[in-house]
C-alpha positions as a LaTeX table, in Angstrom:
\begin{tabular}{lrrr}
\hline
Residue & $x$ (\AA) & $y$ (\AA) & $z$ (\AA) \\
\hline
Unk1 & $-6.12$ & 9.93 & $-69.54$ \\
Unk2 & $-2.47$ & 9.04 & $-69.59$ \\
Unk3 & 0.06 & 10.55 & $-71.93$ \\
Unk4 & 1.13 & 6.98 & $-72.59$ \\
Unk5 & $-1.99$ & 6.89 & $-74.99$ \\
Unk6 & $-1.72$ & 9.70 & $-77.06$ \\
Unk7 & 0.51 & 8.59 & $-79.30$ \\
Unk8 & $-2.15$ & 5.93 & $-80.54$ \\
Unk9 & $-5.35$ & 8.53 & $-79.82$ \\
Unk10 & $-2.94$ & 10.28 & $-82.15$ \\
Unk11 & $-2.27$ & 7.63 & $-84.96$ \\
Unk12 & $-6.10$ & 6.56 & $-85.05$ \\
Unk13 & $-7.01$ & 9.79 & $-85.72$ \\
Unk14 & $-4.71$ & 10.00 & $-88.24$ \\
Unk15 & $-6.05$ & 6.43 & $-89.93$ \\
Unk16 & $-9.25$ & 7.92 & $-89.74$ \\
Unk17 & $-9.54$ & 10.83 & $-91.52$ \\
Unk18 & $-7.28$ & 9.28 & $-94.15$ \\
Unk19 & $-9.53$ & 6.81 & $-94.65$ \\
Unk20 & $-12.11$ & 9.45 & $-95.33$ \\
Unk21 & $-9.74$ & 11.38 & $-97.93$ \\
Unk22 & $-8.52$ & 8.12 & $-99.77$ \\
Unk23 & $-11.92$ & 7.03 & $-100.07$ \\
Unk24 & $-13.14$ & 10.15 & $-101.58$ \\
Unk25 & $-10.41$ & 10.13 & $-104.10$ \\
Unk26 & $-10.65$ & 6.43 & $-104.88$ \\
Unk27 & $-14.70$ & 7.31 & $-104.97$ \\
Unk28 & $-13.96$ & 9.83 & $-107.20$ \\
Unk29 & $-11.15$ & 8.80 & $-109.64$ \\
Unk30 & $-14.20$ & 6.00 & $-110.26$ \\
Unk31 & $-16.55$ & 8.45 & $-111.43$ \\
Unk32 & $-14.16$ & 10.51 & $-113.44$ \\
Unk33 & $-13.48$ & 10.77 & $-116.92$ \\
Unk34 & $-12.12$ & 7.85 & $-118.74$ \\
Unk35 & $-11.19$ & 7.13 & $-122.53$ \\
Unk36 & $-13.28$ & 4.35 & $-122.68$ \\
Unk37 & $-17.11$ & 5.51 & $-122.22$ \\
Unk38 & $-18.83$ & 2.20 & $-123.31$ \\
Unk39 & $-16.59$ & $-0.02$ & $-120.86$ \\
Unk40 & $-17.18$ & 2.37 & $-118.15$ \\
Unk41 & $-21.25$ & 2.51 & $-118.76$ \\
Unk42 & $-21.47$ & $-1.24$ & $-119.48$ \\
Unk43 & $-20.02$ & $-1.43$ & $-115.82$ \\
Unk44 & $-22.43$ & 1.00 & $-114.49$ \\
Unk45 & $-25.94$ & $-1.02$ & $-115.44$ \\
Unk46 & $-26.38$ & $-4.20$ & $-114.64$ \\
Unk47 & $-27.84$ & $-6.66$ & $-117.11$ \\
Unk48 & $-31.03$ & $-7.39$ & $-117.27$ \\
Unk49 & $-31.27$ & $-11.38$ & $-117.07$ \\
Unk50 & $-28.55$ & $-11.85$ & $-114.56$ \\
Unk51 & $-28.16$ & $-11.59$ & $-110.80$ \\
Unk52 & $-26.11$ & $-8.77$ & $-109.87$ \\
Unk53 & $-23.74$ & $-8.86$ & $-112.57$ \\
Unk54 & $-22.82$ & $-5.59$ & $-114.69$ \\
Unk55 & $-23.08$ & $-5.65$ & $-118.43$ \\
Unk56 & $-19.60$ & $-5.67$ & $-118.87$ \\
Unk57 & $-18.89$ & $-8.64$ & $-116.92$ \\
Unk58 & $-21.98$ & $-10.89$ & $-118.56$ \\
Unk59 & $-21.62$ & $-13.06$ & $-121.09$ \\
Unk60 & $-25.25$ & $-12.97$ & $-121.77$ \\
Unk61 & $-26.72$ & $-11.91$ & $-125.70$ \\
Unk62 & $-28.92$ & $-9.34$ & $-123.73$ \\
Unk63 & $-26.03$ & $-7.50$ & $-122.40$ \\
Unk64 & $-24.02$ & $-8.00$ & $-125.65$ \\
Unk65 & $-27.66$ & $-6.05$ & $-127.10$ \\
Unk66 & $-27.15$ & $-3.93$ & $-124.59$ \\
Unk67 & $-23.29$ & $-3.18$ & $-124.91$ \\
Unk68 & $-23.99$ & $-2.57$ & $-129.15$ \\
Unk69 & $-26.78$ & $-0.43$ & $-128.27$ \\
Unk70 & $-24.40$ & 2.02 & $-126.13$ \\
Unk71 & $-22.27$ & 2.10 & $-128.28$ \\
Unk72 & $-24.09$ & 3.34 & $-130.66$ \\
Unk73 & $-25.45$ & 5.68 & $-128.41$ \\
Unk74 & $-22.11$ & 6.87 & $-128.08$ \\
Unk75 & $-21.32$ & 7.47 & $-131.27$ \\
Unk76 & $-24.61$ & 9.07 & $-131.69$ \\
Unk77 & $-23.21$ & 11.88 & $-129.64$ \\
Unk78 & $-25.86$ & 11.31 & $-126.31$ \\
Unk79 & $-24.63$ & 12.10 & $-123.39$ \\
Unk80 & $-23.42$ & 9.37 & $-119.94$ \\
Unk81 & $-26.87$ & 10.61 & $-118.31$ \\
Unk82 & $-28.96$ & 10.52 & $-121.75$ \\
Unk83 & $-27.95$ & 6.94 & $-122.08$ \\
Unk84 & $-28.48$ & 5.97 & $-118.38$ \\
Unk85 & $-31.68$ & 7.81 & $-118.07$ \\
Unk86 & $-32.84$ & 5.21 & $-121.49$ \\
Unk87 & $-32.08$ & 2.16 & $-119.98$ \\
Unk88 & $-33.78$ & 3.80 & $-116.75$ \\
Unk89 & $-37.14$ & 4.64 & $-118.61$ \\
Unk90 & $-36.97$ & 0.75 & $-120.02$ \\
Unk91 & $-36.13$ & $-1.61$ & $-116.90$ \\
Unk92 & $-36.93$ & 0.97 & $-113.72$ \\
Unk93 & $-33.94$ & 1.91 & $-111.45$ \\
Unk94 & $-32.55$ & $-1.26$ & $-110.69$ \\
Unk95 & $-30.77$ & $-1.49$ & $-113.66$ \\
Unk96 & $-28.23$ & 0.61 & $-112.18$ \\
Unk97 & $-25.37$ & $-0.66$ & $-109.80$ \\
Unk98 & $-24.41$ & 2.54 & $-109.21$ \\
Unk99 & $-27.78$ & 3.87 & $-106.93$ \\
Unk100 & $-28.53$ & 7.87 & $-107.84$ \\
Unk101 & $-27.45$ & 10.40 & $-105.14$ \\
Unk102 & $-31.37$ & 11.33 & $-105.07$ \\
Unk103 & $-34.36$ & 10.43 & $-102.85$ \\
Unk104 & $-34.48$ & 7.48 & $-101.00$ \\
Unk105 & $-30.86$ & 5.94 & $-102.30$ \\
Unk106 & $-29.09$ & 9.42 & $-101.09$ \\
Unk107 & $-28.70$ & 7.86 & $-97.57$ \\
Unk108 & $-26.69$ & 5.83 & $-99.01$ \\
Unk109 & $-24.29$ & 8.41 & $-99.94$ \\
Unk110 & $-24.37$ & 10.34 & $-96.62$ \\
Unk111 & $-24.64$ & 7.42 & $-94.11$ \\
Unk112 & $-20.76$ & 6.68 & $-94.70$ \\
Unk113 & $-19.75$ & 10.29 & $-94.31$ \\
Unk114 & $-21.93$ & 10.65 & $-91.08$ \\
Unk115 & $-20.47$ & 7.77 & $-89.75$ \\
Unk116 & $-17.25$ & 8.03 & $-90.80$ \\
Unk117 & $-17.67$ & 11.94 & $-89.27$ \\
Unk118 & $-19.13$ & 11.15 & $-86.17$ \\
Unk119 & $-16.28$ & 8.29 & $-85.04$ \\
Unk120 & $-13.51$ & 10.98 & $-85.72$ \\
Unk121 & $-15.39$ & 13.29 & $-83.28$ \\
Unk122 & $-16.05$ & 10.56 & $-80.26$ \\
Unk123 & $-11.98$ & 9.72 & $-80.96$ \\
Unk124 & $-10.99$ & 13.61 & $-80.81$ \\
Unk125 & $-13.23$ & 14.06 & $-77.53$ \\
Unk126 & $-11.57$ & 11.40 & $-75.80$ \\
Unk127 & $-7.51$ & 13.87 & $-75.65$ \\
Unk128 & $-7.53$ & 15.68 & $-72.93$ \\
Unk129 & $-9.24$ & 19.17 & $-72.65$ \\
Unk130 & $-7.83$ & 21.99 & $-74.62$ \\
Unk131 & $-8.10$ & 24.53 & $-77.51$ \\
Unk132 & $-6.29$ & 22.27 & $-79.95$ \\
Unk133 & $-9.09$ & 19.36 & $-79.03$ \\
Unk134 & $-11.92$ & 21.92 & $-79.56$ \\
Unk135 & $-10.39$ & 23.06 & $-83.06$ \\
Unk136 & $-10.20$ & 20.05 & $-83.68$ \\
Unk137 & $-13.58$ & 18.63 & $-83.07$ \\
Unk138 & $-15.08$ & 21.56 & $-84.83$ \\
Unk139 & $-12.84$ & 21.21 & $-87.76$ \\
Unk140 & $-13.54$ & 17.90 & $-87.92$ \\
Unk141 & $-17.89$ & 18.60 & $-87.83$ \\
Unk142 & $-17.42$ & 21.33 & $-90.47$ \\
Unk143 & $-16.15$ & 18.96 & $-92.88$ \\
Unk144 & $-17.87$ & 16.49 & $-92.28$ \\
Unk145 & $-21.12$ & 18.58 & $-92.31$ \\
Unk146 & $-19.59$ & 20.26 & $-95.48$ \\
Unk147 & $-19.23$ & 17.21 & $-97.57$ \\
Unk148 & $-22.36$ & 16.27 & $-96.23$ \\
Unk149 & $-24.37$ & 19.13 & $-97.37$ \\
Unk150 & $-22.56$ & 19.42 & $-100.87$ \\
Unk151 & $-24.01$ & 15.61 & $-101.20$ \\
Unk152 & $-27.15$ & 16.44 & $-101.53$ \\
Unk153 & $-27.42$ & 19.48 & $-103.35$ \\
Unk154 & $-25.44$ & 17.72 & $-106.02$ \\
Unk155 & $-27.99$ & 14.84 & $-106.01$ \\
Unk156 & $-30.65$ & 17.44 & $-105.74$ \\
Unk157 & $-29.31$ & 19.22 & $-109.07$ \\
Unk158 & $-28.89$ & 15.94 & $-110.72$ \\
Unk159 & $-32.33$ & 15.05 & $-109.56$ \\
Unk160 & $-33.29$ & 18.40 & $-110.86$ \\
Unk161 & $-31.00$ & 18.89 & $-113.99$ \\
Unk162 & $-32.16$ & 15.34 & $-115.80$ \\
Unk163 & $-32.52$ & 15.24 & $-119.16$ \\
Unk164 & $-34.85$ & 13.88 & $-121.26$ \\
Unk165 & $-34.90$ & 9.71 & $-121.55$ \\
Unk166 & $-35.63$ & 10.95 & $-125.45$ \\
Unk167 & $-34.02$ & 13.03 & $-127.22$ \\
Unk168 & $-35.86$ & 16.28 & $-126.88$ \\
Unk169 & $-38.66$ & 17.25 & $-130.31$ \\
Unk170 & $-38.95$ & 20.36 & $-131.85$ \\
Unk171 & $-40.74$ & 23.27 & $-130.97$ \\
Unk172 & $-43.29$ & 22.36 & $-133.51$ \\
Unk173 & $-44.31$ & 19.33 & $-131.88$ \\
Unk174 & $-43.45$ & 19.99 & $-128.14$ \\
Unk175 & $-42.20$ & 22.95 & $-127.09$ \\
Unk176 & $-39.78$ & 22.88 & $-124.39$ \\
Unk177 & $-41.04$ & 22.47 & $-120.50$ \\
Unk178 & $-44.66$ & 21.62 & $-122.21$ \\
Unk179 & $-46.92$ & 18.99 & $-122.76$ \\
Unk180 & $-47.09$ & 18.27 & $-126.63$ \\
Unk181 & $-49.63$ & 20.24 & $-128.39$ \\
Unk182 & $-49.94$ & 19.21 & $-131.49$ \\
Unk183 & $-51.20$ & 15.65 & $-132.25$ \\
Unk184 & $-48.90$ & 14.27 & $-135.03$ \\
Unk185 & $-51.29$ & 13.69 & $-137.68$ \\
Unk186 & $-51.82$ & 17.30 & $-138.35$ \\
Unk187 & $-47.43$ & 17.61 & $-138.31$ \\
Unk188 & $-46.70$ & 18.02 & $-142.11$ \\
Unk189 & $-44.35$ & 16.35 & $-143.85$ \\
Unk190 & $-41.99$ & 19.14 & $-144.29$ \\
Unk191 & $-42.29$ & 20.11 & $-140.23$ \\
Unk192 & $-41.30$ & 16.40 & $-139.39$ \\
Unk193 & $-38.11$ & 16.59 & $-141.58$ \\
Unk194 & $-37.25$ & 19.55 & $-139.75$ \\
Unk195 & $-37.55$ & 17.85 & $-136.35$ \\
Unk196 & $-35.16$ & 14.78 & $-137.27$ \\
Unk197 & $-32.81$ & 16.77 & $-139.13$ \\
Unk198 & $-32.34$ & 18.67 & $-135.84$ \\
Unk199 & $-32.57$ & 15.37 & $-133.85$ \\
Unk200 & $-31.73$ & 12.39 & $-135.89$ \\
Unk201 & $-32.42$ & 10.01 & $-132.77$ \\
Unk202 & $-35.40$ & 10.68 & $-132.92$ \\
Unk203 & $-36.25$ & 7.33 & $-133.92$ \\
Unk204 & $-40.47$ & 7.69 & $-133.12$ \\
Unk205 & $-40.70$ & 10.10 & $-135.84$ \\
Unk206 & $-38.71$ & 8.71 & $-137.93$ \\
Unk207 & $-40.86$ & 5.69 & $-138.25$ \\
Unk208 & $-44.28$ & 7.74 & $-138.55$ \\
Unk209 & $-42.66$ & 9.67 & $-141.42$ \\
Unk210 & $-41.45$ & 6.29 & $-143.23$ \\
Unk211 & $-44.51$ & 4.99 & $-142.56$ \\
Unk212 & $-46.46$ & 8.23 & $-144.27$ \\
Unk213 & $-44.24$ & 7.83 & $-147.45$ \\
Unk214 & $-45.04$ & 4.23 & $-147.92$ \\
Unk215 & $-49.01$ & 4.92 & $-147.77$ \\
Unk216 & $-48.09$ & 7.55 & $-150.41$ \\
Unk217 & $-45.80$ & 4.91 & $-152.56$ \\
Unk218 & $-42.95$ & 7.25 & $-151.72$ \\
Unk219 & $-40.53$ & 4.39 & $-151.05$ \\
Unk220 & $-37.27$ & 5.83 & $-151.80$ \\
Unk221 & $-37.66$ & 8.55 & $-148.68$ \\
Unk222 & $-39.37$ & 5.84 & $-146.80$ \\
Unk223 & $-36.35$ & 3.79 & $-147.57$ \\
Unk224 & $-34.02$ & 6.79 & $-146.55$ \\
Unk225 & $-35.74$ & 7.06 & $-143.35$ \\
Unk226 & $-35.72$ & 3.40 & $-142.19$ \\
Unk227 & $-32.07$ & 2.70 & $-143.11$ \\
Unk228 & $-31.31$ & 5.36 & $-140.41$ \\
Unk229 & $-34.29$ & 3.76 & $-138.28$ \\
Unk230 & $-32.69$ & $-0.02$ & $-137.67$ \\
Unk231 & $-29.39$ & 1.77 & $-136.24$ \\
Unk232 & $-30.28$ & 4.13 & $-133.67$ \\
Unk233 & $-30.84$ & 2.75 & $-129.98$ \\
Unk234 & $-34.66$ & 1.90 & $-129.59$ \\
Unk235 & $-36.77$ & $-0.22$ & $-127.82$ \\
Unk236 & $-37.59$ & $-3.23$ & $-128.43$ \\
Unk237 & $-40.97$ & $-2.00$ & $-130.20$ \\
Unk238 & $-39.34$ & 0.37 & $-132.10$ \\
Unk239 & $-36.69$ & $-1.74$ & $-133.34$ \\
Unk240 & $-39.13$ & $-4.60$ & $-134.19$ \\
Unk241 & $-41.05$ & $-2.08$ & $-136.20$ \\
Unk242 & $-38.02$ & $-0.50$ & $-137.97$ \\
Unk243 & $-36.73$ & $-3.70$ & $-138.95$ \\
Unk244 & $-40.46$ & $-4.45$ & $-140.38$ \\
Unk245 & $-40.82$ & $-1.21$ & $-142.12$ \\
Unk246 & $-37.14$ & $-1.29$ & $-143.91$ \\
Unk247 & $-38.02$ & $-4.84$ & $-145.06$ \\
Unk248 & $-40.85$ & $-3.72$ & $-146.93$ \\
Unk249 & $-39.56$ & $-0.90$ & $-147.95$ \\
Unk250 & $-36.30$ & $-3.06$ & $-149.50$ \\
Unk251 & $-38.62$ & $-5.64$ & $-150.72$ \\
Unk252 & $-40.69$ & $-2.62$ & $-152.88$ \\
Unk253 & $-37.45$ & $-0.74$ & $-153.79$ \\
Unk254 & $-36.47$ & $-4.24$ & $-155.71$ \\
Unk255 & $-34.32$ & $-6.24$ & $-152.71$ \\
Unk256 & $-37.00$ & $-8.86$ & $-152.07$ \\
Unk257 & $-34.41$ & $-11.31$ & $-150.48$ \\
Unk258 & $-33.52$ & $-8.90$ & $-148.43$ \\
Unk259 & $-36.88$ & $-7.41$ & $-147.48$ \\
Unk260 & $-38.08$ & $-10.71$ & $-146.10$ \\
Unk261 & $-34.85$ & $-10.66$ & $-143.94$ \\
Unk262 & $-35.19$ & $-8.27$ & $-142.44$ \\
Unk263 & $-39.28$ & $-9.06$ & $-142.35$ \\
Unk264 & $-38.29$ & $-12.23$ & $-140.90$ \\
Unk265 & $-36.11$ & $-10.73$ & $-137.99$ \\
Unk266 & $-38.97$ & $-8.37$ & $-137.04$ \\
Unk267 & $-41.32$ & $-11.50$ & $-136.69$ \\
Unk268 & $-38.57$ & $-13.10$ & $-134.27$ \\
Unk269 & $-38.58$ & $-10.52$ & $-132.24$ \\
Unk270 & $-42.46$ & $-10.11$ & $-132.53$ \\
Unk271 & $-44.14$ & $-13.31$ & $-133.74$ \\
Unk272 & $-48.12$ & $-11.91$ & $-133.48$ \\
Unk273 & $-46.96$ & $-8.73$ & $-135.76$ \\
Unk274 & $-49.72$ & $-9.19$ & $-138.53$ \\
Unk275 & $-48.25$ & $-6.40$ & $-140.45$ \\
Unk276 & $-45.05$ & $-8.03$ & $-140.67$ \\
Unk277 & $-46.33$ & $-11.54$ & $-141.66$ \\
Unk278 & $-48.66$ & $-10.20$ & $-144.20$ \\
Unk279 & $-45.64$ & $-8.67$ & $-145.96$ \\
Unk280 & $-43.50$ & $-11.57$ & $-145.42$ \\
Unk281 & $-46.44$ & $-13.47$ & $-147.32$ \\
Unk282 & $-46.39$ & $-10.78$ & $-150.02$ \\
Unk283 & $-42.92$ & $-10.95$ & $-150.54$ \\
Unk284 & $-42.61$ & $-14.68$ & $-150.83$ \\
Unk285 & $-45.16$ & $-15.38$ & $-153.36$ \\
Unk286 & $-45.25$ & $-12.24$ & $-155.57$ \\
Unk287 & $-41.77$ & $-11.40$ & $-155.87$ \\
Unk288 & $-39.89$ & $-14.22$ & $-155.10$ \\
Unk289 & $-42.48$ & $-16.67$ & $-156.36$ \\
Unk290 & $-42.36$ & $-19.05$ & $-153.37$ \\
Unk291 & $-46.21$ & $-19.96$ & $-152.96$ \\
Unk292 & $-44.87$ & $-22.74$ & $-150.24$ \\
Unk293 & $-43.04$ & $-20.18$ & $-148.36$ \\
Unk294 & $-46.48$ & $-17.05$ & $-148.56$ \\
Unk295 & $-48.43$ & $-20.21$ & $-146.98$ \\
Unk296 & $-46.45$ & $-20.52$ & $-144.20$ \\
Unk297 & $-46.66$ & $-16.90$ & $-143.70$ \\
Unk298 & $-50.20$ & $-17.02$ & $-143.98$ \\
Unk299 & $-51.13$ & $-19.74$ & $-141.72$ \\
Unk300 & $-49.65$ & $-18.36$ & $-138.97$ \\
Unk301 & $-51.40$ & $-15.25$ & $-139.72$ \\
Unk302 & $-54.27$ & $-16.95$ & $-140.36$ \\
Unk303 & $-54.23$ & $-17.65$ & $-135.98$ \\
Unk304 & $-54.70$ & $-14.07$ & $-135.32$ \\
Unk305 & $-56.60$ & $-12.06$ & $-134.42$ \\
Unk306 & $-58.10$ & $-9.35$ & $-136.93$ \\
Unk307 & $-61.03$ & $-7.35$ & $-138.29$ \\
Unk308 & $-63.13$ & $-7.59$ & $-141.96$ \\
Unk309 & $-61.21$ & $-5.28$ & $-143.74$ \\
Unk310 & $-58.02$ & $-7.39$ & $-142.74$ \\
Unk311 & $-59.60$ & $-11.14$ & $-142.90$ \\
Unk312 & $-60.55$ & $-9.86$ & $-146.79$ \\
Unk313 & $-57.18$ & $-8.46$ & $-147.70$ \\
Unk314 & $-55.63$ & $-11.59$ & $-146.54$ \\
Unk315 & $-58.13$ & $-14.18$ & $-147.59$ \\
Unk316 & $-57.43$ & $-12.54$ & $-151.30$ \\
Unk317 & $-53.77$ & $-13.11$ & $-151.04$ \\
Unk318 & $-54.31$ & $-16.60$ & $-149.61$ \\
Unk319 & $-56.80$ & $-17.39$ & $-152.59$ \\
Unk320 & $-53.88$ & $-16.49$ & $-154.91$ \\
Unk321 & $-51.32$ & $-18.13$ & $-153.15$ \\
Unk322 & $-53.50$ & $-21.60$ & $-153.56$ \\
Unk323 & $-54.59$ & $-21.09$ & $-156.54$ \\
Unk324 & $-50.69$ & $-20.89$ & $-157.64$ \\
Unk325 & $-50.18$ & $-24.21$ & $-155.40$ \\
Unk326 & $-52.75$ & $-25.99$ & $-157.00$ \\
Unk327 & $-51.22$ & $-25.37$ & $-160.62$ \\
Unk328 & $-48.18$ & $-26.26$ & $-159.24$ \\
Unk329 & $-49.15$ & $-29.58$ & $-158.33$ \\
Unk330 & $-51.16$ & $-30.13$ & $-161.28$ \\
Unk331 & $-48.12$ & $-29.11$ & $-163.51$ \\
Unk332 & $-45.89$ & $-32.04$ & $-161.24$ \\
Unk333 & $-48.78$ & $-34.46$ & $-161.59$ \\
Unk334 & $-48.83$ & $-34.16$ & $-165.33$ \\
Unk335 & $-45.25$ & $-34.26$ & $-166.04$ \\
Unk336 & $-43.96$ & $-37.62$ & $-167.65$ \\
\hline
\end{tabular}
């Protein structure tokens, strides 16, 4: 080889292996802390109903949801991985733009270093012979094999190292690394309390607990319980039935109008929720005396499926509810 072309061997060397640092720092400057946690995980999943598109960038009322839910998530005190491990457990790994350094996406994190590696060592063997080419080439292979290898074991600790999509229970209901042991009907009360006091998102709990204290006409803890409920970050079942359990809670605690509400949003969200149209039904007609508005309840209710015990609770309401329709037309009929 000519000396004429070391000069450029020289320079495109040079363009090589900066390429390799600046993308590492760019690469990592992207992944590093920023004031603004929401904006940089909203840019990080990618919404649901859209084609490739990040949640910040959509203009879609799913990843609006989604944006409100983080950042409540946020100010709940969870953690980046806590909230990307969520939406993980609720719409599988391709909700993430950003592919994990673990399994079968980790070649995509070392292919670019092996290339990038392996064309700086055919460049360096190309200079003539020497001790300076062999440094070099070696150099060159140890950090490229360094970077390499410090890939994976940090997507093997990651992998390793995940926390829990939930928030983890208590001891008294699943002690850590084990399978739960204890089926929650024979969790008191007072153990449950203890469990959401420690971990207020908790949100599963939360709702079995309300849900106790209304069997037992408790409805002021109830209440307590699924005020907290309809703000944490939740699925969509969760949310549906916190919004239905805080409505009847409201309605019995003497906010009616707002009971059915909130009664009403959990039907939106779940229109076959029999639960939720029973007490809507409830609500109307016997405590804000709209027999029109229980019947409307009730005949979509009336579609569903459900067993004796149910078809007789309901049929008694519906007996009242036209029973006070019929008087109410007789009173209009009558009236001069």
């Amino acid at each position: 080889m000519t000396g004429r072309w070391r000069p450029t061997l020289r320079a495109a060397l040079i363009v090589i292996l900066a390429g390799v640092v600046i993308w590492g720092i760019v690469d990592g400057a992207a992944r590093g802390p920023s004031p603004d946690r929401v904006g940089r995980l909203t840019r990080q999943l990618r919404c649901p109903v859209c084609r490739g598109e990040a949640v910040a960038d959509s203009p879609s009322s799913s990843a609006r949801t989604i944006e409100n839910e983080i950042r409540q998530q946020v100010a709940a005190g969870w953690t980046d991985q806590q909230i990307r491990d969520y939406y993980v457990s609720r719409f599988g790994r391709s909700i993430l733009l950003d592919p994990p350094r673990t399994g079968s996406t980790l070649v995509l994190w070392v292919l670019p270093l092996v290339v990038l590696t392996g064309g700086a060592i055919a460049v360096l063997g190309m200079l003539p012979d020497g001790r300076r080419r062999v440094a070099w080439r070696w150099t060159t292979a140890g950090l490229g094999a360094a970077a390499t290898a410090a890939l994976v074991v940090a997507g093997a600790t990651q992998a390793g190292a995940r926390p829990p999509a939930a928030l983890p229970l208590d001891s008294v209901v699943q002690p850590a690394g084990t399978a739960p042991t204890r089926d929650l009907s024979t969790v008191t009360n007072a153990e449950m309390e203890a469990v959401i006091a420690k971990n207020p998102s908790v949100i599963g709990m939360r709702l079995a607990l309300a849900t106790r204290y209304l069997d037992a006409g408790d409805v002021a803890d109830a209440l307590r319980h699924t005020a907290v409920a309809i703000d944490l970050p939740a699925t969509d079942q969760e949310y549906e039935r916190a919004l239905r359990l805080h409505g009847w809670a409201s309605a019995l605690n003497g906010a009616p109008t707002l009971g059915a509400d909130y009664l009403r949003a959990a039907i939106a969200l779940s229109p076959t929720d029999r639960d939720a149209l029973f007490f809507l039904a409830k609500v109307e007609f016997e405590a804000l005396h709209d027999p029109h508005a229980a019947k409307l309840a009730l005949d979509r209710l009336a579609k569903l499926t459900m067993d004796d015990t149910q078809v007789q609770v309901v049929g008694q309401l519906r007996a009242a509810v036209d029973a006070a329709l019929a008087t109410a037309g007789t009173s209009a009929g009558s009236a001069p």
